[in-house]
Backbone of each chain as ProteinMPNN parsed JSONL, in Angstrom:
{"seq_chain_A": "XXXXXXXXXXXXXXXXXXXXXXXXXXXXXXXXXXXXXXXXXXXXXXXXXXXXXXXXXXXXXXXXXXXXXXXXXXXXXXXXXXXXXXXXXXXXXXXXXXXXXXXXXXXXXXXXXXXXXXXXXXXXXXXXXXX", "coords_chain_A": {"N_chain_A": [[0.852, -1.195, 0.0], [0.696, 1.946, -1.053], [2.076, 5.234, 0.632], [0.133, 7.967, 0.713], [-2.493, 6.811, 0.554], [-2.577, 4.808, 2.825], [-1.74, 6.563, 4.524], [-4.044, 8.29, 4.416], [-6.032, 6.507, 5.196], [-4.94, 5.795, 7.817], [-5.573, 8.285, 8.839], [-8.304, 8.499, 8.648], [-9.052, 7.098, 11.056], [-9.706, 8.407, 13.659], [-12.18, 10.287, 12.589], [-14.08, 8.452, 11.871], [-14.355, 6.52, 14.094], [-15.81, 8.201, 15.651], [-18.026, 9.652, 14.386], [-18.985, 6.789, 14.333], [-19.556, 6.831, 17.013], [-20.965, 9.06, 17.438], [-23.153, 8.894, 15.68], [-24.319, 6.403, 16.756], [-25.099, 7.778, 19.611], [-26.447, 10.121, 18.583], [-29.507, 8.716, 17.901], [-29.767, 7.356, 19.819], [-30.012, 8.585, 22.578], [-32.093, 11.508, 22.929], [-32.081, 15.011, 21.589], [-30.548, 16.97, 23.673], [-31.908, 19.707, 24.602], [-35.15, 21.275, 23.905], [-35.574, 22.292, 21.617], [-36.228, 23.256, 18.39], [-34.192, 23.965, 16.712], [-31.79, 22.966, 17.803], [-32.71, 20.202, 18.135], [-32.387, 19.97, 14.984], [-29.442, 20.078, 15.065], [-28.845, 18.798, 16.549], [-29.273, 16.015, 15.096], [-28.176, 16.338, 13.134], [-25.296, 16.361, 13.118], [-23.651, 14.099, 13.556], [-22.669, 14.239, 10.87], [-20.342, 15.729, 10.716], [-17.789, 14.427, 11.827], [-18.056, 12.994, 9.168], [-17.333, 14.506, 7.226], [-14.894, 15.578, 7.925], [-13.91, 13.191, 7.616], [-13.94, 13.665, 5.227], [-12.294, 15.871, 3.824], [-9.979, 14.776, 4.591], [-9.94, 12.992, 2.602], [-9.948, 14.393, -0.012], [-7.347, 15.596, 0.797], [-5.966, 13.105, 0.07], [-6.525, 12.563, -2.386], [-4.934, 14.653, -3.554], [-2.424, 14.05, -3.003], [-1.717, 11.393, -4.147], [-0.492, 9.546, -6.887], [-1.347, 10.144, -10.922], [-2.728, 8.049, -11.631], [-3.35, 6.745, -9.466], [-5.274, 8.991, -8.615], [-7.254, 9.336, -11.414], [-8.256, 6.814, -11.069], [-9.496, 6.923, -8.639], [-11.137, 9.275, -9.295], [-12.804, 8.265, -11.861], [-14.252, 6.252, -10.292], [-16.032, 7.959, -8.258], [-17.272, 9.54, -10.363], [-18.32, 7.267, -11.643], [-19.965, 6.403, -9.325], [-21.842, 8.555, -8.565], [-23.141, 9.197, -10.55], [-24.593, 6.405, -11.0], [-25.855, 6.32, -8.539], [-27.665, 8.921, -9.239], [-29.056, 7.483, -11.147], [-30.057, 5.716, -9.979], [-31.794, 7.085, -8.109], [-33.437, 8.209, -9.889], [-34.568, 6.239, -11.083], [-36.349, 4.538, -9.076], [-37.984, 7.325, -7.952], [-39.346, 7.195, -11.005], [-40.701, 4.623, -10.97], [-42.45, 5.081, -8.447], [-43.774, 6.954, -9.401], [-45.701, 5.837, -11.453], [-46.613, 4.176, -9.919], [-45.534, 1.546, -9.042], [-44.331, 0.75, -7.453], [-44.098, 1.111, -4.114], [-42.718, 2.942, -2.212], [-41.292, 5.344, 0.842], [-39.832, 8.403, 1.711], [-37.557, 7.821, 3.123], [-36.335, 5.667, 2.65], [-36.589, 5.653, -0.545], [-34.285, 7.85, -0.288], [-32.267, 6.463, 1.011], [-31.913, 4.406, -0.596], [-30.808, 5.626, -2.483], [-28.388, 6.887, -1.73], [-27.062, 4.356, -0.959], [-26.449, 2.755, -3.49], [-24.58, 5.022, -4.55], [-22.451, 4.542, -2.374], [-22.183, 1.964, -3.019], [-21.617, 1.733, -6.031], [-19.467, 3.608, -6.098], [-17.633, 1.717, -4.57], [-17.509, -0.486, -5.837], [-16.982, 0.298, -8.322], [-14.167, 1.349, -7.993], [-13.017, -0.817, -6.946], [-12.582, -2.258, -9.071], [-11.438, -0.319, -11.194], [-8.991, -0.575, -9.874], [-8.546, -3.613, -10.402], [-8.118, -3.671, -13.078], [-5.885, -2.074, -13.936], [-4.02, -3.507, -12.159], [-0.436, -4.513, -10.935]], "CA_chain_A": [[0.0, 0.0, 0.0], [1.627, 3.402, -0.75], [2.065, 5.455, 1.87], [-0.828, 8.472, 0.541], [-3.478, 5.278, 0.961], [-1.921, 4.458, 4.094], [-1.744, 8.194, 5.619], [-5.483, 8.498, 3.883], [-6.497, 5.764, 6.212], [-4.8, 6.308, 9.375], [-6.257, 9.401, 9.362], [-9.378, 8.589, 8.744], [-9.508, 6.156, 11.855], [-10.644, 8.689, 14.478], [-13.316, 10.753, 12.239], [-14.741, 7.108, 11.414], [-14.909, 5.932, 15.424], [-16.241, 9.628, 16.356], [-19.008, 9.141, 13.91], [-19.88, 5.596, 15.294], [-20.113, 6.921, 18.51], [-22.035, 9.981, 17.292], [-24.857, 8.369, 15.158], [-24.981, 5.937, 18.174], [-25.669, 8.931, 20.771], [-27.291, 10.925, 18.212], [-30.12, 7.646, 17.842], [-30.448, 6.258, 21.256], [-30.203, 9.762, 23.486], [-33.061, 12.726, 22.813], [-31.673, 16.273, 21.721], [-30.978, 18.024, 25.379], [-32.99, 20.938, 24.459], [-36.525, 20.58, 22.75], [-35.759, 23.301, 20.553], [-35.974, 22.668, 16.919], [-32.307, 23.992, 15.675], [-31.036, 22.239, 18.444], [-32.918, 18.854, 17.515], [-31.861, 19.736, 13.976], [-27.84, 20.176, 15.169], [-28.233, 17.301, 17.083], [-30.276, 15.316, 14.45], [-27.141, 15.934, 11.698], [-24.212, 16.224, 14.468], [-22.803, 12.47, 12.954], [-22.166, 14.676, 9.187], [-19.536, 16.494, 10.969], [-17.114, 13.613, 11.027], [-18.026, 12.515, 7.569], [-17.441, 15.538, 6.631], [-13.808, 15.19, 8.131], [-13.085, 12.108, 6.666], [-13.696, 13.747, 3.298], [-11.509, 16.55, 3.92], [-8.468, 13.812, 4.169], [-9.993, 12.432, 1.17], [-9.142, 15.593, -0.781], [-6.009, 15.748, 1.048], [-5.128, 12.038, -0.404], [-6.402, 13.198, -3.911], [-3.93, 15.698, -3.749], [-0.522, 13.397, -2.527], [-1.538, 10.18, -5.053], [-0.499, 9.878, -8.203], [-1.932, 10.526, -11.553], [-2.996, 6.801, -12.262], [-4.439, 6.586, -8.547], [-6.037, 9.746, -9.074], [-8.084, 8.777, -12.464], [-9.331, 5.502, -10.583], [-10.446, 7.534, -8.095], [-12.352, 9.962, -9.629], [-13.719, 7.538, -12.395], [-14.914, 5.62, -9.297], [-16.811, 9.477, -8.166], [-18.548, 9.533, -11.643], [-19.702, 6.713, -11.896], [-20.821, 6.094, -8.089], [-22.341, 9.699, -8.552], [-24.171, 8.542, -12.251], [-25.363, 5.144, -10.693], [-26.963, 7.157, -7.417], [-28.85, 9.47, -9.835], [-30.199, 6.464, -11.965], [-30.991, 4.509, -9.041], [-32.797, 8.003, -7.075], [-34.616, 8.299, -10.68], [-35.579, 4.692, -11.675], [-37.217, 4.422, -7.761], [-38.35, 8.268, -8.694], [-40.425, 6.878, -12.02], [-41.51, 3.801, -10.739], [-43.015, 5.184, -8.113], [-44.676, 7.798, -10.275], [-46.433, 4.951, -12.108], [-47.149, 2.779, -8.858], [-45.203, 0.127, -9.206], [-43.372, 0.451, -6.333], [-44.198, 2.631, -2.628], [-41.563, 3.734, -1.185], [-41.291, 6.185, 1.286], [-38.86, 9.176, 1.202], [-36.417, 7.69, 3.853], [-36.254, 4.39, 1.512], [-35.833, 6.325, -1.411], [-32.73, 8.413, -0.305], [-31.066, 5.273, 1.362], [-30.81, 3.19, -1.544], [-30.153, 6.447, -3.584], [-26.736, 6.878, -1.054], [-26.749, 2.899, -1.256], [-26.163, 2.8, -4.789], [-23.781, 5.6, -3.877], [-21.728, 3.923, -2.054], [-21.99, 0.857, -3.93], [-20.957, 2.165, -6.807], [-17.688, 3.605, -5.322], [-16.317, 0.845, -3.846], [-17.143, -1.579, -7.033], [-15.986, 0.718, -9.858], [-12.961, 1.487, -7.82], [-11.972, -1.89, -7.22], [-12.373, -2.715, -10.966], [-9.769, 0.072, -11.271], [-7.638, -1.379, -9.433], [-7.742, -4.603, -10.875], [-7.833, -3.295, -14.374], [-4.362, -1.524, -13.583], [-2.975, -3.875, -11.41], [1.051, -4.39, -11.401]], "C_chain_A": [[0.889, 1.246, 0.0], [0.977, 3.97, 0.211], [1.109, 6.973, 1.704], [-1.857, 7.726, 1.384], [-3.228, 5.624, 1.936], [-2.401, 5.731, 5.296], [-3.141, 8.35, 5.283], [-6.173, 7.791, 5.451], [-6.652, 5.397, 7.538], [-5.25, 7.161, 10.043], [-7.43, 9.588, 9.431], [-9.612, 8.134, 9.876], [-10.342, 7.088, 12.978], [-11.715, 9.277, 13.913], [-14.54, 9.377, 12.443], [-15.252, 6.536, 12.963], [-15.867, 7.032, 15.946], [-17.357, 9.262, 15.818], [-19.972, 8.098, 13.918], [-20.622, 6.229, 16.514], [-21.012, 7.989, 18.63], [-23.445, 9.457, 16.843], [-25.424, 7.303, 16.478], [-25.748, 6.626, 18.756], [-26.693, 9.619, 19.877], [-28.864, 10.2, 17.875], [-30.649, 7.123, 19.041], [-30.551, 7.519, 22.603], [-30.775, 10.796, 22.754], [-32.167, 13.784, 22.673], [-31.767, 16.543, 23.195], [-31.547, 19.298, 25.406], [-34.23, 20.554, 23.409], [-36.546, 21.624, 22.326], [-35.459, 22.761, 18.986], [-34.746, 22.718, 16.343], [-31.638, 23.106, 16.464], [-31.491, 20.639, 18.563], [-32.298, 18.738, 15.642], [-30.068, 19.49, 14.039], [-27.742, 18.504, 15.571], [-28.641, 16.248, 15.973], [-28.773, 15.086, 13.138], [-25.878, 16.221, 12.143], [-23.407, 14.863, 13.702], [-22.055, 12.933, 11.502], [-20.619, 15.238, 9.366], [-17.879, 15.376, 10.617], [-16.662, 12.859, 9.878], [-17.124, 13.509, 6.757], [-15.662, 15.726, 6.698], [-12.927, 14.527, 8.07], [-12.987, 12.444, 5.006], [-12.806, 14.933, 3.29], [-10.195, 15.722, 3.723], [-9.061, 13.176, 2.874], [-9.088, 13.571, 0.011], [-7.724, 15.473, -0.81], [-5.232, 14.322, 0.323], [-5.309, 11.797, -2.073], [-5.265, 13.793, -4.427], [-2.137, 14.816, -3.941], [-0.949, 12.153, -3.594], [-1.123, 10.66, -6.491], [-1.234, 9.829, -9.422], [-2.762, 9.464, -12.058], [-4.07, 6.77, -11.186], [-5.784, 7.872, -8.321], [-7.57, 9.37, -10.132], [-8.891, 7.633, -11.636], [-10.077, 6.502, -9.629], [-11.317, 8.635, -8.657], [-13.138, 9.344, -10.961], [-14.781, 6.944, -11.495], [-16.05, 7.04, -9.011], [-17.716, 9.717, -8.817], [-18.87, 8.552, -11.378], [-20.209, 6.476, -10.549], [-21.968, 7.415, -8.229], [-23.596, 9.442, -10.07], [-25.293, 7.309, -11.891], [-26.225, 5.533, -9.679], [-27.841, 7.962, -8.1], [-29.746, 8.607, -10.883], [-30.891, 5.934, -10.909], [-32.145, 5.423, -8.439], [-33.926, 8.185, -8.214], [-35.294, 6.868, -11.454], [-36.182, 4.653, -10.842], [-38.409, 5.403, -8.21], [-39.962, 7.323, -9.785], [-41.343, 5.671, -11.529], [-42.966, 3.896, -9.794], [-44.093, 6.094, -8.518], [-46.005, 6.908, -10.938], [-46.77, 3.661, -11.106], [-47.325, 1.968, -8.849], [-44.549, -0.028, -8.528], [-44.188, 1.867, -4.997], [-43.083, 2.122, -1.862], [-41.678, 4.777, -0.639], [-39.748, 7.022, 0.858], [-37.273, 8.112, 1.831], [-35.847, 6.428, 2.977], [-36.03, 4.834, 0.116], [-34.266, 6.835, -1.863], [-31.815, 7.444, 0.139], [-30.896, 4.529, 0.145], [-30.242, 4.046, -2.746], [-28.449, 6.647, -3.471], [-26.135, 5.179, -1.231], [-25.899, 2.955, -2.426], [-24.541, 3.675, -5.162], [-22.623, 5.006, -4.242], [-21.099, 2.702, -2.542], [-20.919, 0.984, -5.495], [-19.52, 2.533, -7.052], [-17.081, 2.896, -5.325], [-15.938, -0.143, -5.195], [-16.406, -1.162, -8.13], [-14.689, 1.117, -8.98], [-12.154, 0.302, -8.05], [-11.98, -2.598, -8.761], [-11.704, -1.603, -11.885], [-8.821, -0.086, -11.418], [-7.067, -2.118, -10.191], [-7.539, -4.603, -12.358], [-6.143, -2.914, -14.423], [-3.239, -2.145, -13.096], [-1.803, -4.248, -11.858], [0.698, -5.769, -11.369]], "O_chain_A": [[1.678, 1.516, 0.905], [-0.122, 3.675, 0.68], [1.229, 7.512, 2.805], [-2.068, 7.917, 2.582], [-3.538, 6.774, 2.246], [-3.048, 5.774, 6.342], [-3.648, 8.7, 6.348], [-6.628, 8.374, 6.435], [-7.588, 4.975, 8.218], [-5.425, 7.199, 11.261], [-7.904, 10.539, 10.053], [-10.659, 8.667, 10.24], [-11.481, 6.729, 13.275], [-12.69, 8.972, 14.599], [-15.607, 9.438, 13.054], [-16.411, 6.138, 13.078], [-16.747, 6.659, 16.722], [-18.003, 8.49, 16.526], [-21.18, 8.154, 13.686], [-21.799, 6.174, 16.87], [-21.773, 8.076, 19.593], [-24.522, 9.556, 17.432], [-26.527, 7.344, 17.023], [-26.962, 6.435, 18.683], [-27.824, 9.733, 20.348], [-29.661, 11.074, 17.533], [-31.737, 6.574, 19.218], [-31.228, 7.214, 23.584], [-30.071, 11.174, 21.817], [-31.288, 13.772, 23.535], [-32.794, 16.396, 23.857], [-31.58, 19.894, 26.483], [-34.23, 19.791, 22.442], [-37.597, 22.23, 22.541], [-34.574, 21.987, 18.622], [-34.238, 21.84, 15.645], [-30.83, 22.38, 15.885], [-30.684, 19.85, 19.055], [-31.886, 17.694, 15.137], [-29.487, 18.822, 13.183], [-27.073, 17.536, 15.212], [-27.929, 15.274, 16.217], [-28.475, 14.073, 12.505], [-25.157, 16.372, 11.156], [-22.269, 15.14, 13.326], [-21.124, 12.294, 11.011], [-19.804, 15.234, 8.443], [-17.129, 15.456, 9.645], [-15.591, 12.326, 9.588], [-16.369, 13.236, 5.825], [-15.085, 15.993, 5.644], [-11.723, 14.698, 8.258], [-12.405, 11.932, 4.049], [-12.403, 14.918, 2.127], [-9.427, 15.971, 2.794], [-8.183, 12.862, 2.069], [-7.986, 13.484, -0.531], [-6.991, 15.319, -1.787], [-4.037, 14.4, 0.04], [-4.585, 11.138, -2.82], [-4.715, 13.53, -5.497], [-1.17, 14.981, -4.685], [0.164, 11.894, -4.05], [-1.325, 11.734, -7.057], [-2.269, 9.257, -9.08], [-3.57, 9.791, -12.928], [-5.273, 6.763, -11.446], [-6.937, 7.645, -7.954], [-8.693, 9.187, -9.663], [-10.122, 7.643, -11.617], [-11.23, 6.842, -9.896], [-12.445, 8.659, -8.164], [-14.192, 9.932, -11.199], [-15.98, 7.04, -11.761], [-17.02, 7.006, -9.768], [-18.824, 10.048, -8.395], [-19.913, 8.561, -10.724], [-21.407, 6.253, -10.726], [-23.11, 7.076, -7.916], [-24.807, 9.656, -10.133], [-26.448, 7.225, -12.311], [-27.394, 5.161, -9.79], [-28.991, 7.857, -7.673], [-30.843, 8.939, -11.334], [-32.103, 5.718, -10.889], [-33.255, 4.935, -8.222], [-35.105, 8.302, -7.881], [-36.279, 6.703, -12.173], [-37.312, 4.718, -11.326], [-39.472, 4.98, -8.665], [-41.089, 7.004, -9.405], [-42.566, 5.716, -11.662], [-44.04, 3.324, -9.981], [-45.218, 6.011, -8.024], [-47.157, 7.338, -10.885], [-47.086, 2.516, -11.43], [-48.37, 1.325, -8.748], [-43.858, -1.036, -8.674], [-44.592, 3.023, -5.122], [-42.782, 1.161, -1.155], [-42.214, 5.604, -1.378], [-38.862, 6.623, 0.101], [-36.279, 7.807, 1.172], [-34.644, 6.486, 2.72], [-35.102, 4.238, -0.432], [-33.495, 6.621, -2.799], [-30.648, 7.486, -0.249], [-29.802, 4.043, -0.14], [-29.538, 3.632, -3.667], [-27.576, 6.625, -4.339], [-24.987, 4.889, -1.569], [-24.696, 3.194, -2.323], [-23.615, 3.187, -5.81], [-21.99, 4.846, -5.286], [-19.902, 2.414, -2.527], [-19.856, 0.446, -5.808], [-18.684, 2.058, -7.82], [-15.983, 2.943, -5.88], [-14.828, -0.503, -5.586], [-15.546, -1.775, -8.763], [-13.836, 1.212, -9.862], [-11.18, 0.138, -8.785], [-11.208, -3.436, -9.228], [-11.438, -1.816, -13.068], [-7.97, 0.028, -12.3], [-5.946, -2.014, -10.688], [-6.836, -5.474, -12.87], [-5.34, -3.633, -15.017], [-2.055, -1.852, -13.257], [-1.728, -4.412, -13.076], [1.525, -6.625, -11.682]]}, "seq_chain_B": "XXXXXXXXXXXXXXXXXXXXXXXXXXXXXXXXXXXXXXXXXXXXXXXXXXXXXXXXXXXXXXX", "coords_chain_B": {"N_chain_B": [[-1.038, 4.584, -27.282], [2.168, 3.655, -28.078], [4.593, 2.474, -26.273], [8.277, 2.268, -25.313], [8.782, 1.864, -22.206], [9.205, -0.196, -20.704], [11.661, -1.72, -21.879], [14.029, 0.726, -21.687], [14.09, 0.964, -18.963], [14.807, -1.388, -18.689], [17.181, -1.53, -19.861], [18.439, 0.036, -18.228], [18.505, -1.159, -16.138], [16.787, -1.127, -14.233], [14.368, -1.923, -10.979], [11.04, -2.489, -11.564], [10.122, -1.202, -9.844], [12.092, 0.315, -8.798], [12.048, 2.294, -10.924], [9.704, 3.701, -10.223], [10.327, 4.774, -7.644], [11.93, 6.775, -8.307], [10.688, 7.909, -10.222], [8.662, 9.261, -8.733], [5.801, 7.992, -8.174], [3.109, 5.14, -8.293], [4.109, 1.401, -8.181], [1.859, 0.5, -9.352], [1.304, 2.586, -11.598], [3.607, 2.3, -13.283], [3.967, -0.178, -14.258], [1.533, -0.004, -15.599], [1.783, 1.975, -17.347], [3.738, 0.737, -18.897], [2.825, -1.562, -20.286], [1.131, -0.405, -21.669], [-1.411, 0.479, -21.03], [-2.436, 2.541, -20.184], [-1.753, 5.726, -20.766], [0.326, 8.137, -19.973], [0.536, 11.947, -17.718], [1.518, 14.37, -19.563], [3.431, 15.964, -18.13], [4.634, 13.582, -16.684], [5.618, 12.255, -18.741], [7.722, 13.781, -19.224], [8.965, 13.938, -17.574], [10.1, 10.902, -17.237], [11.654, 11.531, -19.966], [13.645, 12.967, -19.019], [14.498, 11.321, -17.128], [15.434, 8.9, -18.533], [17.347, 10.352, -20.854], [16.094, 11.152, -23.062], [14.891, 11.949, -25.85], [11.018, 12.977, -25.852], [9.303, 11.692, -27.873], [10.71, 9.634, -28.843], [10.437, 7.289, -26.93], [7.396, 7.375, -26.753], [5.334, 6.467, -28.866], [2.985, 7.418, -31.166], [-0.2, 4.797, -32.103]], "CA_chain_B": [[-0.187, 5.108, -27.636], [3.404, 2.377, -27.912], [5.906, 2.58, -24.976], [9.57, 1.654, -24.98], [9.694, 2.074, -20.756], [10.009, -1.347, -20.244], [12.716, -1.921, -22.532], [14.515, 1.415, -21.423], [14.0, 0.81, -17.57], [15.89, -2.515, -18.085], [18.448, -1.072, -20.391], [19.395, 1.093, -17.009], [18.668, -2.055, -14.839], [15.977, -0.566, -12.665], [12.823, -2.623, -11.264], [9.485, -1.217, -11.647], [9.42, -0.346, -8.606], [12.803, 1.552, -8.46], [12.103, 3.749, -11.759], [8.55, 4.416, -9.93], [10.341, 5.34, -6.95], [12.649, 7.546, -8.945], [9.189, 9.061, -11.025], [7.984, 9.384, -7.347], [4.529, 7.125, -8.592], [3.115, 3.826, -7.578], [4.739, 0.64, -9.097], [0.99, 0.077, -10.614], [1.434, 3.578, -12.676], [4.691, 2.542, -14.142], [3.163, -0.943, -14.45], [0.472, 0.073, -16.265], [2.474, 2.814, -18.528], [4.4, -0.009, -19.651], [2.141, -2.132, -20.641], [0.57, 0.06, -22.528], [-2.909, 0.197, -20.525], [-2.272, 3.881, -18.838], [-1.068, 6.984, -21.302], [0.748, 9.486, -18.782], [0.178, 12.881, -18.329], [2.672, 15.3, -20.221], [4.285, 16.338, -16.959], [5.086, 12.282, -16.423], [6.372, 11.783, -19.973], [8.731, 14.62, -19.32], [9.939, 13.284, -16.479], [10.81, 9.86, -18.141], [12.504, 11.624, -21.071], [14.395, 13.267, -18.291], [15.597, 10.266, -16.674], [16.133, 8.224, -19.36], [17.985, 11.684, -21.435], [15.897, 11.103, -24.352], [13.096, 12.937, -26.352], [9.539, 11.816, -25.514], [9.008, 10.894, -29.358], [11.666, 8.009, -28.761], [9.907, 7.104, -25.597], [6.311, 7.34, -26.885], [4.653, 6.459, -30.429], [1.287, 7.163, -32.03], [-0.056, 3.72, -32.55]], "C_chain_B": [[1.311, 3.884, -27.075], [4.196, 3.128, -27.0], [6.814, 1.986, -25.244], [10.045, 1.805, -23.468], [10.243, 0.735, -20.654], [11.506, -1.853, -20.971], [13.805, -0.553, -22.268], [14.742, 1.149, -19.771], [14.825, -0.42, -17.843], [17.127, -2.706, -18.916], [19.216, -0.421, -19.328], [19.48, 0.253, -15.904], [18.002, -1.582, -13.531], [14.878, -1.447, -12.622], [11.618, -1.579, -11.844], [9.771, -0.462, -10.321], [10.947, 1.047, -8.166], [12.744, 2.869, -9.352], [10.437, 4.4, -10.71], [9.101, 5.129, -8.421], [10.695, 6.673, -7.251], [11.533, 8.886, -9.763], [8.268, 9.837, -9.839], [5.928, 8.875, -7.409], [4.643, 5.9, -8.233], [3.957, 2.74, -8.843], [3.47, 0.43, -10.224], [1.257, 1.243, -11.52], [2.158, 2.723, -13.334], [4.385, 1.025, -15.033], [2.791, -0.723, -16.178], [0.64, 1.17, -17.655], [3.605, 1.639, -19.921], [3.92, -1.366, -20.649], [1.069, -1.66, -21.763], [-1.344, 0.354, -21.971], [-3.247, 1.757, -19.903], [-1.502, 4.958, -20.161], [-0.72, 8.146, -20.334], [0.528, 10.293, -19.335], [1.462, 13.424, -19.318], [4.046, 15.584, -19.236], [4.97, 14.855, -16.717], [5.636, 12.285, -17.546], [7.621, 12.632, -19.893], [9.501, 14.068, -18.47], [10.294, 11.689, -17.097], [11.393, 10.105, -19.368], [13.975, 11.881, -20.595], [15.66, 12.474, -18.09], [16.169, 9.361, -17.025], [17.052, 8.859, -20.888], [17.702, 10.927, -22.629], [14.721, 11.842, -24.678], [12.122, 12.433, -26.211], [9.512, 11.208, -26.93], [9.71, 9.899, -29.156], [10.71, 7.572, -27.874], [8.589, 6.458, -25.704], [6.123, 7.454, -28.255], [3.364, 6.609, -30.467], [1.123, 5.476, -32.359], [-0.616, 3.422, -33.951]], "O_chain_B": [[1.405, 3.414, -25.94], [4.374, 4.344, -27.068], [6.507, 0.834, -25.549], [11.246, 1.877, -23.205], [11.443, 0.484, -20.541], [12.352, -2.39, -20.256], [14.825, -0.887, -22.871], [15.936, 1.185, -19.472], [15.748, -0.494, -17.032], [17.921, -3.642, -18.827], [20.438, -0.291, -19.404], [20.16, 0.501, -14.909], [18.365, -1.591, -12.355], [14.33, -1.843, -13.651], [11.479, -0.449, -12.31], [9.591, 0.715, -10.012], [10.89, 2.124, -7.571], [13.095, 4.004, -9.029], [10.266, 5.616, -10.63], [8.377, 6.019, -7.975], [10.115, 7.639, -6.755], [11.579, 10.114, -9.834], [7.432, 10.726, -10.001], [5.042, 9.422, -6.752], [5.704, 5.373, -7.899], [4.306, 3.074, -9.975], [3.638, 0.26, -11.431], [1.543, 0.749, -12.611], [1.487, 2.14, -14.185], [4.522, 0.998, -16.256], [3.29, -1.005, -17.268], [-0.081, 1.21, -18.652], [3.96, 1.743, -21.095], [4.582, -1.948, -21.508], [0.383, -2.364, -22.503], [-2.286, 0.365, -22.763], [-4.251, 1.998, -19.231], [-0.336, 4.598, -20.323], [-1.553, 8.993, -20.01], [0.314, 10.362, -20.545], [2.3, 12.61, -19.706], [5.242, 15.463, -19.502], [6.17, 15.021, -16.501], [6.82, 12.358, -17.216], [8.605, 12.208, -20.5], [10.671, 13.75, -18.683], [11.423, 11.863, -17.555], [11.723, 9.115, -20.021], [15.031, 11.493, -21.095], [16.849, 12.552, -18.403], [17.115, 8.828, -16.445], [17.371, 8.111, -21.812], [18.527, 10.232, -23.222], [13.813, 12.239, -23.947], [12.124, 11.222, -26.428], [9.766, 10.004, -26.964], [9.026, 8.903, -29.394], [9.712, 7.49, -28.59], [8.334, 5.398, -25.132], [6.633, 8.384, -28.88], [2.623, 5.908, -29.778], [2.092, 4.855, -32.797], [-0.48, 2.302, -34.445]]}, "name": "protein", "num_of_chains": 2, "seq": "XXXXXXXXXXXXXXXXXXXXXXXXXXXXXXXXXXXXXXXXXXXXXXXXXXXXXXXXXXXXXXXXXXXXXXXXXXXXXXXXXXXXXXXXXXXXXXXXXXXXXXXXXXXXXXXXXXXXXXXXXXXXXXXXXXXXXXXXXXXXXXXXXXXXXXXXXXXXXXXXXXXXXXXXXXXXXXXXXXXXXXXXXXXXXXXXXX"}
């Protein structure tokens, strides 16, 4: 593993536990004020770490090289292409009620897809490239 | 686009992995430049004309 990767990953480790332990708390303990901004802070309080693991993302955009680069942002498009087919095939179907879904079921398998997307077209990157 | 790295890299007796240390890139780049599967940018081709003190046109063909 070069050592970008590597430093990518190490650094992600506390955003990534912080974020466990946030969506935990932010899930199983009530906002401490019953005010609405402060159920909304607390309600998206878990983004903050995400949000901090993608900051070292950038930062490991920046230190890889031009090969690991390209995989990664091919991987970006298309995870980003496959989340807007998947949010608009759900989208139409449900237009024509052939499917109910609610919203929250909607946007999860829209980030699903996401995510999915990512990890598979990366690693078929990889192994396209591999040494 | 045709590559002569591999055949230049072991005219100088370097692995992959020491010209990629030398290009400061992973061994898959140099890999994958050599193989023909990966076209570097401009800034990379320069730097392998560099270190192997030849013109990119030797280096790199139209196929």
């Amino acid at each position: 593993m070069r050592a970008p990767l590597k430093r990518y990953y190490l650094r992600g480790i506390i955003p990534m536990l912080l974020y466990t332990a946030m969506i935990i708390a932010s899930h199983v303990w009530a906002a401490p004020v019953d005010l609405a901004w402060v159920k909304a802070a607390w309600a998206l309080s878990p983004l903050l770490p995400i949000a901090w693991v993608f900051h070292y993302y950038f930062k490991y955009l920046a230190e890889c090289d031009e090969l690991e680069r390209k995989i990664e942002m091919d991987a970006i498009a298309i995870s980003a292409m496959s989340g807007a087919l998947t949010g608009m095939a759900l989208l139409f179907l449900s237009d024509h009620a052939l499917l109910a879904l609610n919203q929250r079921e909607l946007i999860g398998l829209s980030v699903g897809a996401i995510c999915l997307g990512y990890v598979v077209t990366r690693y078929i990157g990889i192994w396209r490239f591999r040494a | 686009m045709k590559s002569r790295v591999r055949q230049l890299r072991e005219q100088f007796g370097w692995s992959q992995a020491e010209l990629a240390e030398r290009l400061d890139v992973s061994r898959q780049t140099v890999n994958a430049i050599e193989t023909e599967k990966y076209d570097p940018s401009i800034k990379l081709a320069f730097k392998l004309a560099h270190l192997f003190e030849l013109p990119i046109e030797t280096i790199f063909q139209e196929d």
